[in-house]
C-alpha positions as CSV (number, residue, x, y, z in Angstrom):
1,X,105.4,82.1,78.4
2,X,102.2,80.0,77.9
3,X,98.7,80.3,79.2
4,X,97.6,77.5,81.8
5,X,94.4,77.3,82.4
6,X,94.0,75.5,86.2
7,X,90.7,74.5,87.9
8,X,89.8,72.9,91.5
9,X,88.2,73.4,94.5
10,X,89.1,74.7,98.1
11,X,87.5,76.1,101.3
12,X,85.9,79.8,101.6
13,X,85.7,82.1,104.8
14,X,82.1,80.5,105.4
15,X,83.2,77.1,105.7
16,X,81.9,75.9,102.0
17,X,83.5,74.1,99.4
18,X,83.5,76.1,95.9
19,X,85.0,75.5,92.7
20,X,88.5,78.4,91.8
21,X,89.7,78.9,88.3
22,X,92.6,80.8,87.0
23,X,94.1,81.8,84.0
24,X,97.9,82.5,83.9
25,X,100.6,83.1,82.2
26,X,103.8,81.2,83.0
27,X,106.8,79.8,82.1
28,X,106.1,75.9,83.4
29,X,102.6,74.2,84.6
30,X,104.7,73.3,87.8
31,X,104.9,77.7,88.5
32,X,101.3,78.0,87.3
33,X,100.1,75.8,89.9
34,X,102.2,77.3,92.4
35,X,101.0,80.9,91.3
36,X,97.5,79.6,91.5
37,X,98.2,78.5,94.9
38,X,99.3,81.8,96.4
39,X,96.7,83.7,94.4
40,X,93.6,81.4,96.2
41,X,95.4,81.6,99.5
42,X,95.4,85.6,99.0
43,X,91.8,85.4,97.9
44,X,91.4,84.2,101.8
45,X,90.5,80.7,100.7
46,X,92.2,77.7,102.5
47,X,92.8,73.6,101.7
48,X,93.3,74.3,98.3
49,X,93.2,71.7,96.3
50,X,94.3,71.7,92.5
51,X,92.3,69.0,90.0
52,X,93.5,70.1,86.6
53,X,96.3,72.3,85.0
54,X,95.7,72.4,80.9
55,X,98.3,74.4,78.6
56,X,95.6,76.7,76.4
57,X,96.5,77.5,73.1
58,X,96.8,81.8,72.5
């Protein structure tokens, strides 16, 4: 398990673009982007959109 930090930016309930960041823990950088994904959506933000996932050293 490594930490991925993953950074980009999608639409909020008002209709603005903002910047999300998470920090996870998983396996691959392809299931930390997918975790990321479902954790925005859940957040109630939509058109996600992921710039950057960077493997941080623990």
């Amino acid at each position: 398990m490594s930490t991925f930090r993953i950074s980009g930016y999608a639409v909020n309930k008002r209709g603005l673009t903002v910047g999300i960041n998470f920090n996870l823990l998983s396996a691959s950088a392809r299931e930390a982007t997918a975790k990321a994904m479902n954790q925005a959506q859940h957040d109630s933000y939509t058109h996600v959109r992921i710039n950057q996932v960077r493997e941080v050293a623990a």
